[in-house]
C-alpha positions in Angstrom: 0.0 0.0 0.0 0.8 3.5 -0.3 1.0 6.5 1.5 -0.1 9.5 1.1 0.7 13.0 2.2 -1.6 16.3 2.4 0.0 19.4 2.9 -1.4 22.6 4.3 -4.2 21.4 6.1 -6.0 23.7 8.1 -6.0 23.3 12.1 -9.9 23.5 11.8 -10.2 20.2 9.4 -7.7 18.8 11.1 -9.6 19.4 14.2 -13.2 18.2 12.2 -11.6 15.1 10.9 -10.0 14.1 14.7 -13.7 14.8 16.3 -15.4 12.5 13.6 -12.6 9.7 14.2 -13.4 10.0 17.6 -16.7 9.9 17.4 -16.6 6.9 15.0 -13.9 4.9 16.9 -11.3 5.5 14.3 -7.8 6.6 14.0 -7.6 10.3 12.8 -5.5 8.4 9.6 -8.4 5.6 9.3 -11.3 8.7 9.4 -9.3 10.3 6.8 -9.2 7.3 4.4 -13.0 6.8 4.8 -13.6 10.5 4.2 -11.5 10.1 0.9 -13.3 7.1 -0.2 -16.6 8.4 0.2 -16.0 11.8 -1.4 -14.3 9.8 -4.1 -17.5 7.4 -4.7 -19.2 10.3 -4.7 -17.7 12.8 -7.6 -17.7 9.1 -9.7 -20.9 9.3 -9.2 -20.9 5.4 -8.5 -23.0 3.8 -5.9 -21.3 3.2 -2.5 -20.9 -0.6 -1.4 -24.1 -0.9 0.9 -23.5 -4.9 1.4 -21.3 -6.4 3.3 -19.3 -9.8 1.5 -21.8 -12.3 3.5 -24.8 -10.5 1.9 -23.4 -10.1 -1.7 -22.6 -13.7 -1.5 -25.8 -14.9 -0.2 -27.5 -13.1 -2.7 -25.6 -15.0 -5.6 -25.6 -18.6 -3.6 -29.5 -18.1 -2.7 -31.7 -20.9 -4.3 -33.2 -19.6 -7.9 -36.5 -21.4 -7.8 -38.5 -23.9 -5.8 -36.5 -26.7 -7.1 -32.7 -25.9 -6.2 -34.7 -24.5 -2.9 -36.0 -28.1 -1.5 -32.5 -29.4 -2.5 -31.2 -27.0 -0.7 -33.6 -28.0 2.3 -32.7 -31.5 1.6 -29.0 -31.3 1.6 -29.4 -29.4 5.3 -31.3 -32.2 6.7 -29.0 -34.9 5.6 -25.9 -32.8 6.5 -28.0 -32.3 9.9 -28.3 -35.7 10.2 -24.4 -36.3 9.5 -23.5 -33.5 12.0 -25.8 -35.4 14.8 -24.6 -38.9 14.0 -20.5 -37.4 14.4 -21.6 -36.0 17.6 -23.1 -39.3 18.9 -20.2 -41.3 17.8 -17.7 -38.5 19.3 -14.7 -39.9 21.3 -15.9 -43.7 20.5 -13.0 -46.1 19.0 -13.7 -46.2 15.6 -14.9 -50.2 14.9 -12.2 -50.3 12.3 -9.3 -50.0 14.3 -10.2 -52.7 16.8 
């Protein structure tokens, strides 16, 4: 990564930036980053990321139609049902070994 140094920065904005980081549990260089980001996303004129990874992901991963939806029901029971059947057989000797 890079740095980056701003010049000439007024004691006020300074000041602003150290209030907000405070505010938001930053580091004044952590608020500043964020503040750059956003006012960047916004003269692009792009939308800002509003989803976390989990929910992007979901979203793509989600079942498309009633069909892959009771698969996807079906595959959690029977992975269920291997989850419960591990946790009977948890700390047994396995019957192979003997």
């Amino acid at each position: 990564m890079g740095d980056l140094l701003i010049r000439n920065i007024s004691d006020a904005l300074k000041r602003d930036i150290s209030v907000r980081a405070e505010k938001n549990g930053n580091s004044l260089s952590d608020e500043a980053k964020s503040l750059l980001q956003k006012a960047v996303v916004d003269a692009s004129g792009a939308e800002a990321p509003t989803k976390s990874a989990w929910e992007a992901m979901r979203e793509i991963l989600a079942p498309k139609n009633e069909a892959e939806a009771r698969e996807a029901e079906e595959y959690a029971k029977i992975m269920d049902e291997i989850e419960a059947e591990r946790k009977r057989n948890f700390g047994r000797p396995s019957e192979e070994l003997e």
